[in-house]
Residue, then its C-alpha position, 0 to 999 in steps of 0.5 A: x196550930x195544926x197545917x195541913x199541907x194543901x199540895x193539889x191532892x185530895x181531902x183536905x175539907x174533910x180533915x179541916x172539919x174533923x179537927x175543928x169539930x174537936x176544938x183545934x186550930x187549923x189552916x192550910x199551906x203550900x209555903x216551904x217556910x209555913x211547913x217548916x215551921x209549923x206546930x204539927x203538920x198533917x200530909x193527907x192525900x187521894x189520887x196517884x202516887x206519881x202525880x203528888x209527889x210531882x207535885x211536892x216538887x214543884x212547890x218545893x215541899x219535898x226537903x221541908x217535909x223531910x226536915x219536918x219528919x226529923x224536927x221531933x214535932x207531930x207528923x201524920x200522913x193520911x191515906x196517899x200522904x201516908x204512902x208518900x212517906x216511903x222511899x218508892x211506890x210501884x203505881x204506874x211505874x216506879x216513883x221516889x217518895x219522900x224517904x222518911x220511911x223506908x220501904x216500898x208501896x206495893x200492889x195488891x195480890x200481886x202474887x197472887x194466883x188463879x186459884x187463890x182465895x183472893x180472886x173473889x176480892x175488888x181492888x181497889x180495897x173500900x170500905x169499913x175494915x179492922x185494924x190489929x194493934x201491933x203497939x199498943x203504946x202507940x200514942x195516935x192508937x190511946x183509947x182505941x180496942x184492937x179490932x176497931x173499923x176504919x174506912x179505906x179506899x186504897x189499891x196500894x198499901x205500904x210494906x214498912x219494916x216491921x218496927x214501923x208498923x202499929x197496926x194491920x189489917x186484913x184484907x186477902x193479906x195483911x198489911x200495915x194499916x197505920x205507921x209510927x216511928x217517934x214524933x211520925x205518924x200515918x194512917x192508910x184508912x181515913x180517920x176523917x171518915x171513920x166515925x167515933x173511932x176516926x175522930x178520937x184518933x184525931x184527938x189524940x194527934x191533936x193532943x199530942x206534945x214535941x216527940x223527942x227523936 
């Protein structure tokens, strides 16, 4: 059984049916105790960073997720749930995440400048863009070719370390496009929107087994 934490914040439809048309089981909680206990927990995620994790909090999510992170058992965050996973994010201020990876969410072409080739580039970023596999053993990425396109709708994108990051992608700079460190897993596009490629990157989440830390 997949949970899909329901916290007030997003695209939980559309990840249910992308996972049920590929045979999984799935349901839906906001219980601190179903989190905990869960097989495998999705946290997806749209809308701004400060209000989810208020959020979190006032359901009293945020411990359970971080001891999700830690049990060893498949954790993927999805879009915002993604960038929840840092330790702060810099939309509308400065906010404390979950802390499971360390790093910071940042903004787009922050430093960049009035003649720089980005000025032409809308934020936020949408649409269909490429990823570049950085590890090429990262159990979500089996069976998906470098250069593959997923669907993004994001104006903040995560700066984990570098041994955090499995893939890139370029748009004006190049930012971490997917997360992976042991059993936690995180995707800025939306695999539920990316087509063939989105859903057999769901599967391989779906398949996966405990993931010793």
């Amino acid at each position: 059984m997949i949970r899909i934490v329901d916290y007030g914040m997003g695209n939980l439809r559309s990840v249910q049916k992308a996972l049920e048309l590929l045979g999984a089981q799935v349901s839906f909680t906001r219980d601190p105790n179903e989190v905990a206990g869960a097989e495998k927990l999705i946290l997806p995620g749209v809308g701004a960073f400060g209000a989810a994790m208020a959020n979190l909090e006032r359901l009293d999510l945020v411990q359970p997720l971080r001891d999700f992170a830690a049990s060893g058992k498949p954790f993927l965050g999805i879009c915002l749930g993604m960038q929840l996973l840092l330790e702060e994010s810099e939309e509308q201020g400065i906010f404390k995440g979950l802390g499971i990876v360390p790093g910071r969410v940042v903004r787009f072409f922050q430093n960049q400048k009035p003649d720089d080739s980005t000025a032409g580039l809308k934020v936020p970023h949408m649409g269909w863009n490429t990823i570049s596999i950085k590890a090429p053993n990262c159990p979500l990425l089996a069976g998906i070719s470098d250069g593959a396109s997923f669907y993004f709708v994001h104006s903040f994108y995560p700066a984990p370390p570098k041994d955090w990051v499995a893939a890139s992608t370029f748009y004006g700079e190049e930012f971490c496009s997917v997360i992976w460190k042991d059993n936690v897993f995180a995707s800025q596009f939306h695999p539920e929107k990316s087509s063939a490629v989105g859903l057999r990157m769901l599967r391989n989440f779906a398949d996966m087994g405990r993931l010793e830390r």
